[in-house]
C-alpha positions in Angstrom: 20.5 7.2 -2.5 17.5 5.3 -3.6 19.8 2.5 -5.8 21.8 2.4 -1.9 23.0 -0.7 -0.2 21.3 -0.5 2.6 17.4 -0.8 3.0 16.7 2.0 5.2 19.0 4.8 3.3 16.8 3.9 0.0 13.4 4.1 2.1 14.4 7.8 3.5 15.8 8.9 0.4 12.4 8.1 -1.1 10.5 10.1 2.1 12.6 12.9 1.2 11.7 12.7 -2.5 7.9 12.9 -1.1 8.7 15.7 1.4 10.0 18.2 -1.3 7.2 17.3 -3.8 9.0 15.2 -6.3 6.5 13.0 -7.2 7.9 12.4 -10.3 10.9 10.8 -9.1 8.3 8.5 -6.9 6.4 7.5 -10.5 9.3 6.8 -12.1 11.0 4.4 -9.2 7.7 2.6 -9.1 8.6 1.5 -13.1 12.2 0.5 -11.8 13.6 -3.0 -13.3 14.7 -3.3 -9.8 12.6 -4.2 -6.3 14.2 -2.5 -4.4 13.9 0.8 -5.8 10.0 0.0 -6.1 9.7 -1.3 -2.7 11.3 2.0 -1.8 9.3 4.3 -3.5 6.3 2.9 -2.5 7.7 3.3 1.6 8.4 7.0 0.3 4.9 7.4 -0.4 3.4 5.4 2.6 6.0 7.1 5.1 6.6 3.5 5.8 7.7 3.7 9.3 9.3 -0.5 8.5 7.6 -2.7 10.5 5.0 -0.9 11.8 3.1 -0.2 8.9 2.2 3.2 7.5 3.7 6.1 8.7 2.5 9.4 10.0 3.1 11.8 6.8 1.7 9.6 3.5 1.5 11.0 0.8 -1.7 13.2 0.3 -4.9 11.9 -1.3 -4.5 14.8 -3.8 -1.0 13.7 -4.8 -1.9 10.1 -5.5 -1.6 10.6 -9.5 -3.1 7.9 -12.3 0.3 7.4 -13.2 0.8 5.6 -9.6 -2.1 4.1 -9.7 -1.3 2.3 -13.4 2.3 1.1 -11.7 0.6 -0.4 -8.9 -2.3 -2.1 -10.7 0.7 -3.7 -13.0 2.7 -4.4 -10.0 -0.1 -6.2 -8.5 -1.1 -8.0 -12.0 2.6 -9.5 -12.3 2.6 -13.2 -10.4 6.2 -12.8 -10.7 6.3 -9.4 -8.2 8.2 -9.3 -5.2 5.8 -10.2 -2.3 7.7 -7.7 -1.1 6.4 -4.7 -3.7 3.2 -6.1 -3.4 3.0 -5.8 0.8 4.1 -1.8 -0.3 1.7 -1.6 -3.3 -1.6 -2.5 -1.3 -0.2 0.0 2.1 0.0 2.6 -0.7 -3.2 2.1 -2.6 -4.5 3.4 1.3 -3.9 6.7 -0.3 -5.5 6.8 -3.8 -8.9 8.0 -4.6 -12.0 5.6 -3.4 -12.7 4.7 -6.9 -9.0 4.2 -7.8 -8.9 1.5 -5.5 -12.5 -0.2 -6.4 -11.1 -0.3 -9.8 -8.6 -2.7 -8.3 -10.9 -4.8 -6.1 -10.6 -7.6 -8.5 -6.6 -7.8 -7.8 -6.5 -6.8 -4.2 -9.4 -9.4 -2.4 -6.7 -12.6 -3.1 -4.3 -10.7 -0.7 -6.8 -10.3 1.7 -6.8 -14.4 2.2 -3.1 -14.5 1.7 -1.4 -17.4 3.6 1.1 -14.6 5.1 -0.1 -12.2 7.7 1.2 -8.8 6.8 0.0 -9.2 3.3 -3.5 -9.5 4.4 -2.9 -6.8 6.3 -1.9 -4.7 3.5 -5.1 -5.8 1.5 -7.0 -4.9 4.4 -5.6 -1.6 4.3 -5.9 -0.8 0.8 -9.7 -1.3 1.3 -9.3 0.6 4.1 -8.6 3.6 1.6 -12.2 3.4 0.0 -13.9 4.3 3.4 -13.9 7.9 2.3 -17.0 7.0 -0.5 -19.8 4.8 2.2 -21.3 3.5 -0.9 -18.1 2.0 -2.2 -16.7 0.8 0.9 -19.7 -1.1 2.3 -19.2 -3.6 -0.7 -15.7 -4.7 0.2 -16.2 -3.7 4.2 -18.0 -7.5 4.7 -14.5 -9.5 3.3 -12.9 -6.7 5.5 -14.1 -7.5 8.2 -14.6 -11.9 7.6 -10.2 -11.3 7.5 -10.3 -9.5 11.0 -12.7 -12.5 12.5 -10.6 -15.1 11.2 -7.3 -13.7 11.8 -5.2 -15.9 14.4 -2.2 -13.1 14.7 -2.6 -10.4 16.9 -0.8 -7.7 15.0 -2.8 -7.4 12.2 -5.8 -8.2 14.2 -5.1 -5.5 16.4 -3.9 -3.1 13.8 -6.8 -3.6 11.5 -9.7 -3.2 14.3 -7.6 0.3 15.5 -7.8 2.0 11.9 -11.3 0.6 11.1 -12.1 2.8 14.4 -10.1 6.0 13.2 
């Protein structure tokens, strides 16, 4: 189901893939020649709940393996990714180890000043991730926090300002 038609049956089939512990199904759909099938493992692992960002049940910081981590950093290398896989890549870089996502810095902070809202959003969020080591996260919290002031949509505004406070 996660080569499907339809959107939403690809996304759920890639939840369920998360809720029975295949996580090597996930790593290898992130490496899909397809989008879609990126894009849909990345909602598996995010619990993307569509257009309302991240979802209740991510995937656990513990099962946030290097083999993820090297997918994503390539996904978000490639100028010629999906916009689409990207907005997924950074909501799911939320869940990777503090220094995982530092390592990434460099590729996430242009997404942070994106020209489109919910990708700043999502690079907001994947520095989010790093708040679990203070050291790490008070070198990107600044740019965090510059996006939120200058923000003119509410929805990320809003969004980004209620999980900075979680």
């Amino acid at each position: 189901n996660v080569y499907h038609d339809s959107y939403v049956i690809r996304a759920q089939a890639a939840k369920a893939l998360r809720i029975v512990g295949a996580f090597g199904a996930l790593e290898n759909m992130l490496d899909d020649p397809d989008p879609r099938v990126r894009r849909a493992a990345l909602d598996g692992m995010t619990d993307y709940n569509y257009w309302f960002g991240m979802g209740s049940d991510p995937i656990a910081h513990k099962d946030f393996s290097p083999k993820m981590a090297a997918s994503i950093k390539r996904m978000l290398n490639d100028t010629n990714e999906s916009w689409w896989v990207v907005d997924g890549a950074l909501l799911a870089l939320n869940r990777a180890p503090a220094g995982t996502i530092n390592e990434l810095v460099p590729l996430i902070m242009p997404w942070l000043k994106h020209e489109d809202w919910w990708l700043r959003e999502s690079a907001f969020m994947a520095l989010l991730g790093m708040r679990t080591d203070t050291n790490l996260f008070l070198k990107v919290l600044p740019a965090m926090m510059d996006m939120v002031a200058k923000e003119y949509h509410t929805q990320p505004r809003e969004r980004c300002l209620n999980a900075l406070g979680s």
